[in-house]
N, C-alpha and C positions, 0 to 999 in steps of 0.2 A: 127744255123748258126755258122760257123766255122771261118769266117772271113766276113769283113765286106761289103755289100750289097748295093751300091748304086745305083741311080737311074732307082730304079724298076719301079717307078713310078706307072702304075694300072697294078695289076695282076688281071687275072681270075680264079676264083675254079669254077667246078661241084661239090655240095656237095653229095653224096651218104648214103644209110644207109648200115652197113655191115652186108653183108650176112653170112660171118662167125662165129659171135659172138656169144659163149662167146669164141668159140675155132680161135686162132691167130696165125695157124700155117703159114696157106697160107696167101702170100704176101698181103698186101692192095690190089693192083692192079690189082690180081684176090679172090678179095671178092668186087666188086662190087654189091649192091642192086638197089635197087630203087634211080633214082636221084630224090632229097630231094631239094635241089635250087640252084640258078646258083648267084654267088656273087662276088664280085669286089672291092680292095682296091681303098684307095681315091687316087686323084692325088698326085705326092709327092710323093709315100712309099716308105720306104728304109726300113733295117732289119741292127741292128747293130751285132756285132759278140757276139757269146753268145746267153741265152736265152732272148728271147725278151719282152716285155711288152704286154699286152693285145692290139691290134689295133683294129679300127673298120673297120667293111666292109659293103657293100650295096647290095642290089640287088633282084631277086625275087623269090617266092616259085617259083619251077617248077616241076608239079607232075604228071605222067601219070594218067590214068584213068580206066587202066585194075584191077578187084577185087581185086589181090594179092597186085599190088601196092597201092590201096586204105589200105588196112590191114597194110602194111607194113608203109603207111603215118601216121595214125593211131595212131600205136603205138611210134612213133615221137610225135606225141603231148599229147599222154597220160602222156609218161614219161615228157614232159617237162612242164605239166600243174601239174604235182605231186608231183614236186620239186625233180625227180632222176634224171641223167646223161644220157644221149642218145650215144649209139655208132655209130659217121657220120666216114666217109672217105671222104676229101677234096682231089681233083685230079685238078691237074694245066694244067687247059687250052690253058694258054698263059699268056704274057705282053706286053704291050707296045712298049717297046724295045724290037728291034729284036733277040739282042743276046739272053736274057734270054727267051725272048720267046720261042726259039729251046731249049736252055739248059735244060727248066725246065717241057718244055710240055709234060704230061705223067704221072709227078711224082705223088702218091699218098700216104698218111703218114694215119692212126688211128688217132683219136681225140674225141674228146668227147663234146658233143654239154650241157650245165651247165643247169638244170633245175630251173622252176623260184624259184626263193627264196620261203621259205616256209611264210604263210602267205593265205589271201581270195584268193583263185586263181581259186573259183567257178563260175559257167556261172549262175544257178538257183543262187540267193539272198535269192526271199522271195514270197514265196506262199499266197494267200488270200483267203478264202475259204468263199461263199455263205452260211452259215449256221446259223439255229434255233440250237442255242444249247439246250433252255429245250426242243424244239418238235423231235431236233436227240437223246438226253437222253431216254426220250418215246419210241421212233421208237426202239433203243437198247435191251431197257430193258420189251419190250411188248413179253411176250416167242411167241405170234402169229408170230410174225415176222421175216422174215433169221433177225441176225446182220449184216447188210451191210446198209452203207449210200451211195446213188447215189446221187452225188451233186457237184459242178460247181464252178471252182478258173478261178482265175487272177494269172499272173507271172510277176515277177519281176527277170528278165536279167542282164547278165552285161558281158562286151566283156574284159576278161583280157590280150586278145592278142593284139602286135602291130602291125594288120594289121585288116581290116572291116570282121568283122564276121558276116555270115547270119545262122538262124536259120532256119531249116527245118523242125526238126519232135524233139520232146521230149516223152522217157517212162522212169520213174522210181518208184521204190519201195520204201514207206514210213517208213523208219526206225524212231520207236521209245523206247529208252532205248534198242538198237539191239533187238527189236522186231519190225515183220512185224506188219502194222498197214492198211495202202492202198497203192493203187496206183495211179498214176496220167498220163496221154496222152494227149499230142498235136500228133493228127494227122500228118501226114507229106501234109506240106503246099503244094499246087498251087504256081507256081514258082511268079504269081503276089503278092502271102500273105506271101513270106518269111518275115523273120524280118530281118532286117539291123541294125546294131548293129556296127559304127563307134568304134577305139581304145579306150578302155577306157572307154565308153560310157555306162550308164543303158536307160534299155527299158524295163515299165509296158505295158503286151497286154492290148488292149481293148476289145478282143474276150475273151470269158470264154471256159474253156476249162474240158473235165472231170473229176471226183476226185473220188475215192471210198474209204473210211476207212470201212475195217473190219479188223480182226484177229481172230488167235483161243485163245485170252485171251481178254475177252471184257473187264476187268478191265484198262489194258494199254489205250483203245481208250476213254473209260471215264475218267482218267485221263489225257488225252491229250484235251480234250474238257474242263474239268476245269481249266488246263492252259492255255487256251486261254479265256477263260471269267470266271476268279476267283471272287471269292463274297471280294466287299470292294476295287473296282480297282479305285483309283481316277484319274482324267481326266489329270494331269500332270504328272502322273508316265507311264515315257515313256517306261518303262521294260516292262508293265503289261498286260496282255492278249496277249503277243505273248511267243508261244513255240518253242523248239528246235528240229529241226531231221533233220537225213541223209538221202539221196535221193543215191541210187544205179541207175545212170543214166545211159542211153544212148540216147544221145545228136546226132542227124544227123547235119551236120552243110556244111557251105560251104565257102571254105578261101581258096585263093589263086587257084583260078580254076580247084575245084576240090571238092568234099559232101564226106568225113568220114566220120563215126560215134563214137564219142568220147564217150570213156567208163570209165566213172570213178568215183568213190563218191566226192558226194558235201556233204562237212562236214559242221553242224551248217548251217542250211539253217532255217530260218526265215517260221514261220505258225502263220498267225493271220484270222480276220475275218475281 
């Protein structure tokens, strides 16, 4: 702002994602994408001359539902679950007041939507896996036998976004020490058995859901079996028997009316028994 902005009072943006990026030749205005959300200063706003301070705004996802738009919503929350920078285009709707209303309806600037702070900003927590660790040992190392354990976890959730996240379907790869080790599927639910998952909020299923460890090094999945039930674990060492690994996910999910599927590694995800 170039001089000083009074009683804007509520402005409207269309948020968009841009469809030019990384290349900015073409004006904001024709690099329209996907609109991303529709948001609205508080009452009150004014914009003093200069650059302004952070303000807040409100209002709601709004996402189409054609595939491209779904991919392109997508990759909105992938980067901004990663902790990188999303490139939106805010385009001004309107205000309140009339004048600025006409003056400003139209305009549309680049911007940058700030990914969340770096930090847990995983959906999977913590894995619980139904297992005989000396009879999955046996089964492993019987040569009769493929190496593959077919065997049955609980999950443990958590909604890092501020707004109700429902779970639909989970698949991922069990990275251990960047070695594949198994994988694990939630089916994609019945719209009655989604999970709902309030802001903020953890949720253990109650349903068990598949799991299979194998690899082509069986040593890694034996070693990951003796971290979770190491010899000599006493009952107040809260470290003990639980191991670490990465989950290469793809998370179907449902937020703001609308099911992407969020793809991204959950680092340090919690495995116990």
């Amino acid at each position: 702002s170039s001089f000083v902005l009074t009683g804007l009072d509520v402005m409207s943006l269309d948020v968009y994602t841009d469809d030019s990026w990384p290349f900015t030749e073409k004006p904001a205005a024709d690099s329209l994408g996907v609109k991303f959300a529709e948001v609205n200063s508080e009452p009150g706003f004014w914009l003093g001359r200069g650059r302004s301070e952070w303000f807040p705004v409100e209002g709601l996802l709004s996402l189409p539902e054609r595939e491209y738009d779904l991919v392109k919503t997508a990759d909105v929350f992938n980067h901004f679950l990663t902790s990188r920078p999303t490139p939106l285009i805010p385009y001004i709707t309107g205000s309140s007041q009339p004048f600025m209303g006409v003056a400003a309806h139209g305009a549309a600037f680049r911007a940058f939507l700030p990914g969340m702070p770096p930090g847990d900003n995983n959906i999977v927590q913590q894995v619980y896996i139904d297992l005989n660790i000396p009879v999955a040992v046996a089964t492993l190392l019987n040569p009769v036998n493929v190496a593959r354990l077919h065997q049955w976890c609980t999950i443990e959730l958590k909604n890092p976004l501020n707004a109700t996240l429902y779970v639909i379907g989970l698949t991922a790869e069990i990275m251990y020490h960047d070695h594949q080790v198994g994988i694990m599927d939630m089916p994609v639910l019945e719209e009655d058995q989604r999970i709902i998952i309030p802001p903020g909020a953890t949720f253990r299923t109650a349903k068990s859901y598949p799991v299979e460890l194998f690899g082509q090094d069986l040593g890694y999945i034996l070693l990951l079996l003796n971290e979770m039930n190491p010899i000599g674990c006493a009952e107040d060492d809260l470290g003990c028997g639980i191991a670490t690994v990465d989950l290469n996910a793809r998370i179907k999910v449902r937020v703001g009316g609308v099911e992407p599927i969020l793809t991204y590694k959950q680092y340090n995800v919690s495995v116990r028994l």
